[in-house]
C-alpha positions in Angstrom: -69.6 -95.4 -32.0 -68.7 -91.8 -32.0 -70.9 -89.5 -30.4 -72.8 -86.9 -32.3 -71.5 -83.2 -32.3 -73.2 -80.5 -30.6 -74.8 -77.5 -32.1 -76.0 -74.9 -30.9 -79.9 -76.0 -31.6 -79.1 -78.6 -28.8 -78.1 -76.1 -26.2 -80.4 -73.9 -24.2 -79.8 -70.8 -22.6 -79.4 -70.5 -19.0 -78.0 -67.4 -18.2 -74.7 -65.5 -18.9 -72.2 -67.6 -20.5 -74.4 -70.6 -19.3 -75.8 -73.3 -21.4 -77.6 -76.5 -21.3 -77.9 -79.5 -23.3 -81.0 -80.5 -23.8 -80.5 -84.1 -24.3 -77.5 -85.0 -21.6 -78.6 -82.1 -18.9 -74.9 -81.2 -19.0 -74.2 -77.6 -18.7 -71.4 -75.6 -21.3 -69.7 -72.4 -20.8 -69.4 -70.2 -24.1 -67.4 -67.3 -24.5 -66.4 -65.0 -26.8 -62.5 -64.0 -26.8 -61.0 -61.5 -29.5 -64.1 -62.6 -32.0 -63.5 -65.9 -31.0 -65.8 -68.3 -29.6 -64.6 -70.5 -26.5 -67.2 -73.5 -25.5 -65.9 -76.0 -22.9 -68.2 -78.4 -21.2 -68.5 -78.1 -17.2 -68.7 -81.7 -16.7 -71.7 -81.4 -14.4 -75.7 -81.7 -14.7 -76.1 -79.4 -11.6 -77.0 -75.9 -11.8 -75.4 -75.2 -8.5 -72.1 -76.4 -9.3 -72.4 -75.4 -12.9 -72.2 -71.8 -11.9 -69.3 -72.2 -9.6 -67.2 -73.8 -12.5 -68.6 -71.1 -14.2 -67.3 -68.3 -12.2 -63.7 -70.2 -11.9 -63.8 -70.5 -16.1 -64.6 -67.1 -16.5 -61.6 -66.1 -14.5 -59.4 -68.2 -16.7 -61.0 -66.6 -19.8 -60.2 -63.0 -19.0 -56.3 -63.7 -18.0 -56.1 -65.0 -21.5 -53.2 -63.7 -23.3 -54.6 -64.3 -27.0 -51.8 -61.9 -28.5 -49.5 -64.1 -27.1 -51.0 -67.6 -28.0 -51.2 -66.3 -31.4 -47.8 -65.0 -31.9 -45.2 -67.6 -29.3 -43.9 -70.7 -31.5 -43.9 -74.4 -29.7 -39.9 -74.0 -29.6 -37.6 -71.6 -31.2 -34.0 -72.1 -31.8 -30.8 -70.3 -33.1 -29.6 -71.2 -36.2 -26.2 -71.6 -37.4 -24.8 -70.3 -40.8 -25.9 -72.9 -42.9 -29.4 -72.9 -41.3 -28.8 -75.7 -39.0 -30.9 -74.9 -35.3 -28.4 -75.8 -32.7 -29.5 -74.1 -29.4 -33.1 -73.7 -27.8 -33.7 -70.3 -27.4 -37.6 -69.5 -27.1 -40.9 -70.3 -27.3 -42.8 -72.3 -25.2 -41.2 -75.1 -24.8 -37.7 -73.2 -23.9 -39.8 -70.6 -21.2 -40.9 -73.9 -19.8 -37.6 -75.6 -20.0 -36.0 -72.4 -18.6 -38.3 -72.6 -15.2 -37.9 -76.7 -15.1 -34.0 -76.7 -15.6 -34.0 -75.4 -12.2 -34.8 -79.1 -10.6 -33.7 -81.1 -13.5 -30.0 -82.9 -13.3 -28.0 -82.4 -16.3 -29.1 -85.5 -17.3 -32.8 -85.1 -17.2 -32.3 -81.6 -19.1 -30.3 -83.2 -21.7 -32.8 -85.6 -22.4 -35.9 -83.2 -22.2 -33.9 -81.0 -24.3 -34.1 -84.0 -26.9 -37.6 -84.7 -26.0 -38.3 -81.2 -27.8 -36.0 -81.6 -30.8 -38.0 -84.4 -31.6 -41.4 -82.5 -30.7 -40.4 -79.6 -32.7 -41.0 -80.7 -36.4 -44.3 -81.1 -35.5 -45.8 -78.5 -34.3 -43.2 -76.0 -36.1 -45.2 -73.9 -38.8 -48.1 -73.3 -35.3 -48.6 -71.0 -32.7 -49.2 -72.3 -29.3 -52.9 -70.9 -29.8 -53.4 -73.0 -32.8 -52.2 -76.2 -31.6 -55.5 -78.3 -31.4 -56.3 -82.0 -30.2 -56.1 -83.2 -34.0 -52.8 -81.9 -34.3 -51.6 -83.7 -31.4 -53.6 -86.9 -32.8 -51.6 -86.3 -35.5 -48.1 -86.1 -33.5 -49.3 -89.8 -31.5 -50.8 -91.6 -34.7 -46.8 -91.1 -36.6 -45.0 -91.3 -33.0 -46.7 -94.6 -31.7 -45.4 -96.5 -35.1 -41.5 -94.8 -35.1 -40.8 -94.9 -31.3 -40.8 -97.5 -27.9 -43.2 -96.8 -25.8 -40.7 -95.4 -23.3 -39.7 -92.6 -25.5 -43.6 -91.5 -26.4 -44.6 -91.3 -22.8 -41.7 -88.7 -22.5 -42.9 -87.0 -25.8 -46.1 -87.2 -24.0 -45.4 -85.5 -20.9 -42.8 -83.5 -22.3 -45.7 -81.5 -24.3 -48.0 -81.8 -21.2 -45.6 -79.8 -19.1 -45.2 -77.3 -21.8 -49.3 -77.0 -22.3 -50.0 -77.1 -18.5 -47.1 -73.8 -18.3 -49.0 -72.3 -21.1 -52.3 -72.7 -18.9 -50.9 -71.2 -15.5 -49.6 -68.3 -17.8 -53.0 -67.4 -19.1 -51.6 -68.8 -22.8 -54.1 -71.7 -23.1 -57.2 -72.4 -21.7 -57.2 -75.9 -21.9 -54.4 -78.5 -23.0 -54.8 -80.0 -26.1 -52.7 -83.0 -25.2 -55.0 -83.8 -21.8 -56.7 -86.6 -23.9 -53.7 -88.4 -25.4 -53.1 -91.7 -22.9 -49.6 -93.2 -22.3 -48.4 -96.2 -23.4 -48.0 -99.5 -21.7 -44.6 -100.1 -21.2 -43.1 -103.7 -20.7 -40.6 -104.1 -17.9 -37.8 -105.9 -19.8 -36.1 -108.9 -18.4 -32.4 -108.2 -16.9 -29.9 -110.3 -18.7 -27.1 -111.4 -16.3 -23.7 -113.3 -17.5 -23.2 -116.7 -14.7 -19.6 -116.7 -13.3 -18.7 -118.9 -16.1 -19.7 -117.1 -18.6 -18.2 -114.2 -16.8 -14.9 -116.0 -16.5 -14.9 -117.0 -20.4 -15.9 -113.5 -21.2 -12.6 -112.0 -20.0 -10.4 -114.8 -20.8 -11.9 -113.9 -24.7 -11.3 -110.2 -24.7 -8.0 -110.8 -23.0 -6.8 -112.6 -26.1 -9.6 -111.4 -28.8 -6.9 -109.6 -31.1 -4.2 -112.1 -31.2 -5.6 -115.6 -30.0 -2.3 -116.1 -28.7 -1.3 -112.9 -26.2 -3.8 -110.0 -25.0 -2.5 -106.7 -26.8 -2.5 -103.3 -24.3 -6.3 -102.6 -25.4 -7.9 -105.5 -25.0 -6.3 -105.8 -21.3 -7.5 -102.4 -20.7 -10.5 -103.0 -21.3 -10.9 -106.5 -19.4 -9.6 -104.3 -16.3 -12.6 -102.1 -16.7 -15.0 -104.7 -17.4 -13.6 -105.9 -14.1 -14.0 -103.1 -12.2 -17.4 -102.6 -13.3 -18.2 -106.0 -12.0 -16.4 -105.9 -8.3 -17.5 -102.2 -7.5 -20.9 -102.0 -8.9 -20.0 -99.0 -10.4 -21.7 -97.2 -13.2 -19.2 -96.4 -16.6 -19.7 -92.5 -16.1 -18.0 -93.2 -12.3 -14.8 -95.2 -13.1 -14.1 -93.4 -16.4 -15.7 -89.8 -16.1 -18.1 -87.6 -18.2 -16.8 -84.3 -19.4 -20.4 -83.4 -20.4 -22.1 -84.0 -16.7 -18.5 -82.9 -15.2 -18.1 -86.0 -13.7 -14.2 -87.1 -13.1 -12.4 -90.2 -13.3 -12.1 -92.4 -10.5 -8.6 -91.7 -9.3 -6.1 -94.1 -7.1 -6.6 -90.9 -4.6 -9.8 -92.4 -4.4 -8.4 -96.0 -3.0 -7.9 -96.8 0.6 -6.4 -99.8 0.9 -5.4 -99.1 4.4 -9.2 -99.4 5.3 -10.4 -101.2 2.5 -12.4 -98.4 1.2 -13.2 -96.7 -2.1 -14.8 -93.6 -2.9 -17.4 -92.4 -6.0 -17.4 -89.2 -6.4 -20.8 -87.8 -7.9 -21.1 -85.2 -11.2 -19.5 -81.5 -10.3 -23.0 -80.2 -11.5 -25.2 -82.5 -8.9 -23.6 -80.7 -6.1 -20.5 -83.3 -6.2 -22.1 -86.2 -4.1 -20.0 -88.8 -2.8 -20.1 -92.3 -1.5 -17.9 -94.7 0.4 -17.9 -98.4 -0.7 -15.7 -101.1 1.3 -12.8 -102.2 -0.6 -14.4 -105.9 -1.6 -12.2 -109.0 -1.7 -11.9 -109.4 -5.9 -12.0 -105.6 -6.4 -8.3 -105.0 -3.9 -7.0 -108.0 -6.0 -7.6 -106.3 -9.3 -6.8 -103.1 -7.9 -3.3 -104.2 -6.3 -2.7 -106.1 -9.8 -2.9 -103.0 -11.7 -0.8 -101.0 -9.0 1.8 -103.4 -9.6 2.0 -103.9 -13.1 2.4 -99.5 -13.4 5.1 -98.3 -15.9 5.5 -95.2 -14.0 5.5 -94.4 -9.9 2.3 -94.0 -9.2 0.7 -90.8 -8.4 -2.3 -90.1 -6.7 -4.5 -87.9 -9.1 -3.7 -90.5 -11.9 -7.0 -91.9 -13.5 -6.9 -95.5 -12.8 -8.5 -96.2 -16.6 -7.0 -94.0 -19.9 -9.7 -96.0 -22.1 -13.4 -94.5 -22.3 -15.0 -97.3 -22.8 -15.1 -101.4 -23.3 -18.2 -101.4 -25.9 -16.4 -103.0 -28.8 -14.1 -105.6 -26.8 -17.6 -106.1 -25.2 -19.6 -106.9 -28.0 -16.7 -109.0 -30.2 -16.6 -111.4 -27.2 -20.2 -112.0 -26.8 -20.4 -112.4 -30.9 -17.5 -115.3 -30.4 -18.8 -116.9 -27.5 -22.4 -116.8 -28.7 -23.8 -114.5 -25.2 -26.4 -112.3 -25.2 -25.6 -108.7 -26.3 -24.0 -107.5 -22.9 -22.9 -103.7 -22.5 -21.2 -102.1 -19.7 -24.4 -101.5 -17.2 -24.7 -105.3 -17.4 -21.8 -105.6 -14.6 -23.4 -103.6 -12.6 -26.3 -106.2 -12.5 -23.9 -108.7 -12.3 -22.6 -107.1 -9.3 -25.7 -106.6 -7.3 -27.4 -110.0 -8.1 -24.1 -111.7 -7.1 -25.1 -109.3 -3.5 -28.4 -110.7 -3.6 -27.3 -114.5 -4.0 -24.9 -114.3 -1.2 -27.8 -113.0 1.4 -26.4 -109.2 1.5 -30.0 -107.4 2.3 -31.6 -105.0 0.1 -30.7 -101.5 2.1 -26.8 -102.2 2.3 -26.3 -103.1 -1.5 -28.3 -99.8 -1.9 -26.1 -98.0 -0.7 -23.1 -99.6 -2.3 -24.8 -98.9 -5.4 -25.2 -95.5 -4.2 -29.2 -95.5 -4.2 -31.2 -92.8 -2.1 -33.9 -94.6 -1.8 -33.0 -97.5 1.0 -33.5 -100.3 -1.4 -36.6 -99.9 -2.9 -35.1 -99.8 -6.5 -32.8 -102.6 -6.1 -35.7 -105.1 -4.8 -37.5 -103.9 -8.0 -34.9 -104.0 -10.5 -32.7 -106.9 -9.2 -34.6 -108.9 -6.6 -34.8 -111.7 -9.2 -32.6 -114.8 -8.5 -30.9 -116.5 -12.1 -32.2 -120.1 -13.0 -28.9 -122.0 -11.4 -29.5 -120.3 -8.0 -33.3 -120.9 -7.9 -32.7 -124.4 -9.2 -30.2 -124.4 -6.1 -32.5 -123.1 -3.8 -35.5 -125.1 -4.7 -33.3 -128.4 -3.7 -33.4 -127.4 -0.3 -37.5 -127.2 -0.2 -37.8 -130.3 1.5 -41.1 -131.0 3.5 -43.2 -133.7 2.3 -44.6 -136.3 4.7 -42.0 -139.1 3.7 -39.0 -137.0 2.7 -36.2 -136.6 5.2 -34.8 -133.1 6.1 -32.0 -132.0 4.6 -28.7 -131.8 6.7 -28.9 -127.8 6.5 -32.5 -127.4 7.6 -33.3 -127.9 11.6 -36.8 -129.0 12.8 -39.0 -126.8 15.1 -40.0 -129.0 18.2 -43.9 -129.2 17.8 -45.7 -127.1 20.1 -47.9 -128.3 23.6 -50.9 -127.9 24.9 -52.1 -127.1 28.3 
């Protein structure tokens, strides 16, 4: 049941700017600001601290910028010749953008910078003084039915940010967003390939084209896929990113004297690198592909020309009737292989080249897959008539004094 709106027959005058309902005992600020009346409630049925939000408010109210509020767009871009916008070039969403890019990787600004393409048509034909909560209603009621979850809680915080900037600016008094609650997001289930599957996936991309001999590309692309799935690499670290200025992984970046690789990190992130022991399958495929080059090799060569394994990928889970895998999948497959062969938390970490000493890999891949649970669960043994497995050793029982 919607509460009934306020007038000003139910509020009664305090003192200056102070009011009081009569029914609830809350108290309410009004203002007037450039012929414009400002009420906001105080939250509070004390006089006390009714006045000392009062005095705080009223501080707000008089470092409003109303000229500005009326006059700065959401977001403001440059337009081509044919009218097209292609850069962010103002309003508030690019001031704020401008002070956030700071601390944001080129990743994170690429994707807020997204965030507010999408925000844009919204809110375009308003100032940032006449954006109220309907409007935003407005934005969540069409968002909530075109979007996932994931991408409305960005939306969401995206145009928090902007209205909280607007607020420590003296733009806004209050955000009209504040009231808009994020959606649940499900945490969805990791799909990992079993060795076999594995095995069967690159013995189908290996001959996908022909059916009878693997053509350059499809071998290319098995090599990647294998990489992937050895080094627990991510596709932007074994092939490059010109757009985050991320390189290639180069054979300069093999050691096989002491079994070690290196990732290097994107130029923009300040270049970070890691160190990665040189594991059993990933020398093999590496020493394969040394072998089997045209030309001598040389050590600022790329190990992988292709960009990508997505189609090879997806025509060999479409024949063999697997899940739709892409290439992040091998980098699960990696780590839970890590898991399932006892390797603790911290250590694959910092294969995978995680800052945070394991936390994210015991969220994200500290599940075991059905065969190795099933495996697992054979050994719990201890039942009053069972005998104990060969593997498991009894404790002797303890004494008493």
């Amino acid at each position: 049941m919607k509460s009934k709106p306020i007038t000003r027959f139910d509020l009664q005058y305090v003192g200056e700017n102070l009011y009081r309902n009569k029914s609830s005992g809350i108290y309410y600020a009004l203002f007037k600001r450039d012929g414009k009346q400002i009420r906001k409630s105080l939250k509070t049925a004390d006089k006390a601290m009714a006045r000392r939000y009062l005095g705080d408010l009223r501080g707000q109210v008089q470092r409003l910028t109303t000229a500005e509020a009326k006059s700065l767009p959401f977001a403001e871009y440059e337009k081509n010749d044919n009218g097209e916008e292609t850069r962010l070039v103002g309003g508030l969403a690019g001031r704020w953008l401008n002070t956030a890019a700071v601390n944001l990787k080129p990743s994170s600004l690429d994707r807020r910078l997204r965030t507010i393409h999408s925000l844009t048509p919204f809110f375009k034909n308003k100032s940032v003084g006449s954006i109220g909560k309907l409007d935003v209603e407005r934005w969540a009621a069409q968002r909530v039915t075109q979007c996932k979850p994931r991408t409305f809680n960005m939306e969401l915080e995206t145009l928090n940010l902007c209205f909280k900037y607007a607020m420590e600016h003296g733009i806004l008094l209050e955000n009209p967003a504040a009231h808009i609650r994020r959606r649940k997001v499900s945490k969805p289930r990791l799909t990992v390939p079993t060795r076999q599957q594995f095995k069967e996936l690159l013995t189908t991309i290996r001959q996908c084209r022909t059916m009878t001999k693997a053509c350059a590309e499809d071998e290319a692309a098995a090599n990647l896929i294998e990489f992937l799935a050895y080094s627990g690499c991510r596709l932007a670290e074994a092939v490059g990113d010109r757009k985050f200025e991320k390189d290639p992984i180069t054979w300069a970046d093999i050691d096989f004297d002491m079994h070690t690789f290196t990732v290097t990190g994107k130029g923009s992130d300040g270049g970070k690198t890691r160190t990665v022991p040189l594991f059993p399958p990933l020398e093999r495929l590496l020493l394969n592909l040394k072998a089997k080059l045209a030309t001598p090799l040389r050590p600022a060569d790329p190990i992988f020309t292709i960009q990508s394994a997505k189609k090879a990928i997806e025509t060999a889970c479409r024949r063999l009737g697997l899940p739709h895998y892409h290439h992040h999948t091998f980098r699960h497959f990696f780590a839970s292989n890590a898991i399932e062969h006892g390797i603790d938390f911290k250590v694959i970490a910092e294969w995978l080249g995680h800052a945070d000493g394991g936390v994210l890999v015991a969220r994200t891949y500290g599940h075991l897959r059905a065969e190795h649970s099933a495996a697992m669960a054979k050994r719990m043994v201890f039942d009053a008539v069972a005998e104990l497995p060969d593997n498991v050793v009894e404790l002797p029982k303890a004494t008493t004094r």
